[in-house]
Legacy VTK file of the C-alpha trace (Angstrom):
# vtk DataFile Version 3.0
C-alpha trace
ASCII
DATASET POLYDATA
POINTS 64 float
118.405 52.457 102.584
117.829 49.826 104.192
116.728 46.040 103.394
112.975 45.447 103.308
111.343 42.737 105.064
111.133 39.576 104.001
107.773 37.753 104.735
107.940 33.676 105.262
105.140 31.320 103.435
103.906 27.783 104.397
106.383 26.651 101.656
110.064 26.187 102.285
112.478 28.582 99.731
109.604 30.089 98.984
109.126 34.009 100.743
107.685 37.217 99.580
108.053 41.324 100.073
106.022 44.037 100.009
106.237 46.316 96.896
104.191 49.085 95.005
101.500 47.649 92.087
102.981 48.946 88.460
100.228 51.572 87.417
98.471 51.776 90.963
98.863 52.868 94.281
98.149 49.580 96.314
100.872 47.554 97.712
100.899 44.166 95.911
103.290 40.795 97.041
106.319 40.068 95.065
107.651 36.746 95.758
111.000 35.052 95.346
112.577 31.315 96.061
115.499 30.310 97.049
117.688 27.155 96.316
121.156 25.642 96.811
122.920 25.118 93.431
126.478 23.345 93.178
126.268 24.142 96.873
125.953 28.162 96.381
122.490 29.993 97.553
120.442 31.184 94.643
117.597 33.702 95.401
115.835 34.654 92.488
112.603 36.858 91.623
109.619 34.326 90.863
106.674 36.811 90.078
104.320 39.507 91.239
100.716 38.936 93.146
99.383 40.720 90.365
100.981 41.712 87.097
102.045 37.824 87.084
99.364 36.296 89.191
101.749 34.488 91.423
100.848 32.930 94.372
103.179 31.268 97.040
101.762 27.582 95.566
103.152 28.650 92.147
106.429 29.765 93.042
107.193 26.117 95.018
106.199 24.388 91.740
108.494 27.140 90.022
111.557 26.304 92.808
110.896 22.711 92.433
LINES 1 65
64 0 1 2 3 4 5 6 7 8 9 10 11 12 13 14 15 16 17 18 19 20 21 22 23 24 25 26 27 28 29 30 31 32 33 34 35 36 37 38 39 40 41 42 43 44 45 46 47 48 49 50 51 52 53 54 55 56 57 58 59 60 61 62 63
């Protein structure tokens, strides 16, 4: 299978892909950041569009 898209944002570290809504049928955003720790790249999951109501603003204050 192969790796889904990843979609850039105005923020740096901060990028998002497109996944199924839990309980629907719409696609919603789920974003993730990325950061350099003790020199290694970290991505990690920051939230969904909207179970979690995450926006790309939200998950720069959550990287920073």
């Amino acid at each position: 299978m192969p790796a889904q898209k990843r979609y850039k944002t105005k923020y740096p570290g901060v990028y998002y892909i497109q996944g199924k809504a839990v309980g629907a049928k719409k696609t919603e955003k789920i974003y993730y950041i990325a950061f350099r720790k003790n020199g290694k790249l970290i991505e990690e999951k920051a939230g969904r569009q909207f179970q979690d109501d995450m926006t790309p603003a939200r998950a720069a204050g959550i990287r920073s």
